[in-house]
VOBA-1610 file (N, C-alpha, C; in pm, whole numbers, padded with zeros to 5 digits, always signed):
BEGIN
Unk+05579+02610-19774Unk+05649+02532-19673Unk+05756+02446-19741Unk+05877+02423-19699Unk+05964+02331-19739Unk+06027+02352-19860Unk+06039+02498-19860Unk+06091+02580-20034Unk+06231+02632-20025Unk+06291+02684-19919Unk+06445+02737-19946Unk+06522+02688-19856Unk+06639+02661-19856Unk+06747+02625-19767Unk+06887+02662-19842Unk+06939+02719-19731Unk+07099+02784-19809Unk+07202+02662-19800Unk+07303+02675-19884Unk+07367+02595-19926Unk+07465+02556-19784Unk+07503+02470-19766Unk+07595+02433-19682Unk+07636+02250-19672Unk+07753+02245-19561Unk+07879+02166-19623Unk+07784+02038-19559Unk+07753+02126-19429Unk+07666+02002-19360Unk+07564+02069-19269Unk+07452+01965-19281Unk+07324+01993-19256Unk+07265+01930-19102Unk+07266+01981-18961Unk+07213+01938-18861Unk+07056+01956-18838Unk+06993+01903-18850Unk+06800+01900-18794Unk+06810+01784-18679Unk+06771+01827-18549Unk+06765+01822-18431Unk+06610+01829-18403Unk+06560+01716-18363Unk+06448+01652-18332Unk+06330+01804-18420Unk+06348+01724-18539Unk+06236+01789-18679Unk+06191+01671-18770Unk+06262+01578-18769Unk+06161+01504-18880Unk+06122+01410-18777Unk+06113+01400-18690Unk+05969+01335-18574Unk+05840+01391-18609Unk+05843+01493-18644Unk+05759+01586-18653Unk+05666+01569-18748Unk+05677+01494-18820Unk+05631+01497-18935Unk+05635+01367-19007Unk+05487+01331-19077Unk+05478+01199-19144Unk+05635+01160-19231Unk+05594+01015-19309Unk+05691+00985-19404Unk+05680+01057-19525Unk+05583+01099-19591Unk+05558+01205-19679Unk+05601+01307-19646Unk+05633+01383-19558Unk+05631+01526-19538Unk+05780+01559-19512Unk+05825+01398-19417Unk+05985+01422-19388Unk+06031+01399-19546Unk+05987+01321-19617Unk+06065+01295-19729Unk+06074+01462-19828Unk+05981+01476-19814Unk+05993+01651-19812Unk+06080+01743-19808Unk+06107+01725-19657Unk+06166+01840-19678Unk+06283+01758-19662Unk+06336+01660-19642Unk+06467+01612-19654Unk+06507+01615-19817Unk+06407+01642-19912Unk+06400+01616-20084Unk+06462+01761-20088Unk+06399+01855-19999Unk+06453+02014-20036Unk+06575+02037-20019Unk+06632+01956-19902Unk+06715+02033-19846Unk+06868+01911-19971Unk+06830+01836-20010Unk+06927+01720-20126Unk+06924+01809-20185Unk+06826+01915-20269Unk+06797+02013-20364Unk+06927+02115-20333Unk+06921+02102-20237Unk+07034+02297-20220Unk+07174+02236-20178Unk+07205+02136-20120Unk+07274+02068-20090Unk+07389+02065-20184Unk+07560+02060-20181Unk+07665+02046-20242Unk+07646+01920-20286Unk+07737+01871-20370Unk+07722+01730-20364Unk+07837+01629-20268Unk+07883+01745-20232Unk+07991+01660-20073Unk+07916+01694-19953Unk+07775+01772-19925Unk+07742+01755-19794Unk+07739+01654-19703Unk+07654+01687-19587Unk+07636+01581-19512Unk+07515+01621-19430Unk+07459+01550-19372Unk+07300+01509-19302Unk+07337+01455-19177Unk+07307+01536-19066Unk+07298+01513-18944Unk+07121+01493-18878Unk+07099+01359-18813Unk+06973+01372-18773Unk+06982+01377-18638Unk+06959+01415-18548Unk+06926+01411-18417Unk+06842+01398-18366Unk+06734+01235-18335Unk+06624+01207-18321Unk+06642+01097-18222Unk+06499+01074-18150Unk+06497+00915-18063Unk+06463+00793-18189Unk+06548+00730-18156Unk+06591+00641-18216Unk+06514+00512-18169Unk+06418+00426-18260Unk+06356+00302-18183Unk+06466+00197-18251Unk+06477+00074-18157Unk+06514-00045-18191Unk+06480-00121-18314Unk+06549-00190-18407Unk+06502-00260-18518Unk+06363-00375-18424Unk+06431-00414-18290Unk+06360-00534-18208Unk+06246-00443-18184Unk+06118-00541-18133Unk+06019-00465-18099Unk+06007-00478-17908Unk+06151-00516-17855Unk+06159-00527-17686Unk+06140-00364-17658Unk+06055-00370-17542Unk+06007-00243-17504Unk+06123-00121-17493Unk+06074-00031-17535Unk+06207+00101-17526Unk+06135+00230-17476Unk+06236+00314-17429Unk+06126+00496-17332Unk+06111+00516-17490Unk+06193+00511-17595Unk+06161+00602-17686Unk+05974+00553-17764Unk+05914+00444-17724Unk+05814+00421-17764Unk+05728+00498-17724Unk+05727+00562-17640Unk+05667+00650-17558Unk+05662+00787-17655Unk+05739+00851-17698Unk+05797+00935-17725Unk+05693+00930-17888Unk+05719+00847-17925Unk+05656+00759-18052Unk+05482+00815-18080Unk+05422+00727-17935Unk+05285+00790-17985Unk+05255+00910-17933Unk+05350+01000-17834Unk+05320+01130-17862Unk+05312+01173-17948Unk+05438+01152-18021Unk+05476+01226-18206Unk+05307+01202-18252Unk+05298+01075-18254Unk+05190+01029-18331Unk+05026+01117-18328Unk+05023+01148-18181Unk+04870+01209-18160Unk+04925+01367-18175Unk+05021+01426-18149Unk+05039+01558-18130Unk+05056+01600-18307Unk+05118+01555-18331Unk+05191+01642-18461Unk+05180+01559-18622Unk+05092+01379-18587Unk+05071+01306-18699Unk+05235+01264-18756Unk+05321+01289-18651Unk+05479+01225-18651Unk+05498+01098-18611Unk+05618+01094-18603Unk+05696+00953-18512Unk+05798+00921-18526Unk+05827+00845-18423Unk+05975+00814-18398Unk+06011+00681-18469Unk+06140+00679-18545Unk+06151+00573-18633Unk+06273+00491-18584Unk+06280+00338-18643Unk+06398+00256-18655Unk+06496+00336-18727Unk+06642+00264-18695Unk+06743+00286-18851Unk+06741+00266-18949Unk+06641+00181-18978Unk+06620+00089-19108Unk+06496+00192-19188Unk+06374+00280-19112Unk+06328+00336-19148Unk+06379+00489-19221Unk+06476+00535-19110Unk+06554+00648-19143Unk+06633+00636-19257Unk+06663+00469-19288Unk+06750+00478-19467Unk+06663+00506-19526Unk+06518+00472-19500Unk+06468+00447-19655Unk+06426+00569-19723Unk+06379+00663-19585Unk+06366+00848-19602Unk+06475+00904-19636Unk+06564+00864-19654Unk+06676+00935-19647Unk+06699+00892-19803Unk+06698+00762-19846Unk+06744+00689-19986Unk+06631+00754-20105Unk+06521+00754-20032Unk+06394+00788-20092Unk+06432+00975-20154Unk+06478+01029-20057Unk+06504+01211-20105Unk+06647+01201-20118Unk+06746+01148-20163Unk+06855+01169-20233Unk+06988+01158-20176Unk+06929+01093-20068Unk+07097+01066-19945Unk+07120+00967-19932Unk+07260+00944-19903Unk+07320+00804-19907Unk+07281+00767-19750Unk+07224+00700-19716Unk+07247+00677-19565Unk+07393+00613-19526Unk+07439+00646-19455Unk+07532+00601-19376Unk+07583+00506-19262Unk+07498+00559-19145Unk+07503+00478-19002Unk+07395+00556-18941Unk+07378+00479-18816Unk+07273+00578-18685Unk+07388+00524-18605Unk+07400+00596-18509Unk+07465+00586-18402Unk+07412+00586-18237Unk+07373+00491-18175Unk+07284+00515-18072Unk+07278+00371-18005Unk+07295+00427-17887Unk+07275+00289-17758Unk+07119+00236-17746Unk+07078+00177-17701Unk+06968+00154-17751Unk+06955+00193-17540Unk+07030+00221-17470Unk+06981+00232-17385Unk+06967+00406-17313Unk+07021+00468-17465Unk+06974+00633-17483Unk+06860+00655-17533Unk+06840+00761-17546Unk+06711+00812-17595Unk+06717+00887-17737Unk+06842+00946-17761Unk+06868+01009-17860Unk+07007+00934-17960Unk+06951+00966-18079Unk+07088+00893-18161Unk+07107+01016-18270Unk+07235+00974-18368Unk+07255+01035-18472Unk+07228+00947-18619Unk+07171+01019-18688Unk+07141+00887-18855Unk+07222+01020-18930Unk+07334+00971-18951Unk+07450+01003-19101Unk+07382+00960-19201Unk+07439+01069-19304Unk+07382+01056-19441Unk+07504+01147-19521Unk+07516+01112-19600Unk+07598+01172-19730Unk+07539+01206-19870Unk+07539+01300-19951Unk+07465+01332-20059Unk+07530+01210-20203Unk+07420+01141-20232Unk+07378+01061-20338Unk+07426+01127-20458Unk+07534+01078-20557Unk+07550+01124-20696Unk+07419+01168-20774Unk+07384+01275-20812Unk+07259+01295-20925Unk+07302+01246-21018
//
């Protein structure tokens, strides 16, 4: 699991690392830094929770991840640190907090 990915300029995963603990996203986000140019880029397409803890739909969304698949839905602040942690620069998230879905930019980290 989490062994090949072909090279490319930029990388979209669309609601996949919900899916999956902080160990496991760091994973395969570690694989995919691995095959990665060093000018790529990292597209996330996930529900996005608030840094605040004021109620949001995406909480919802949250402990599904949580009982179904041992996932979850993260802050922006969480998405740097997975992202800093396997070899990407984080960038921005982009997201209304009164959507459900955002984008977390990332750029590949000098080795």
């Amino acid at each position: 699991m989490f062994e090949a990915v072909p090279s490319a300029d930029v990388y979209f995963l669309k609601h996949i690392i919900h899916d999956w603990n902080d160990t496991q996203a760091i994973q395969i986000l570690t694989t995919i830094r691995e095959h990665a140019p060093d000018d790529a880029q990292l597209v996330l397409i996930e529900h996005v929770l608030p840094e605040s803890s004021s109620p949001h739909f995406a909480s919802l969304y949250d402990m599904q991840m949580i009982v179904w698949t041992n996932g979850r839905e993260r802050t922006p602040g969480e998405y740097a640190s997975l992202l800093e942690q396997s070899g990407w620069e984080y960038n921005e998230t982009t997201f209304d907090e009164n959507d459900l879905l955002g984008a977390v930019k990332a750029t590949t980290m000098p080795c």
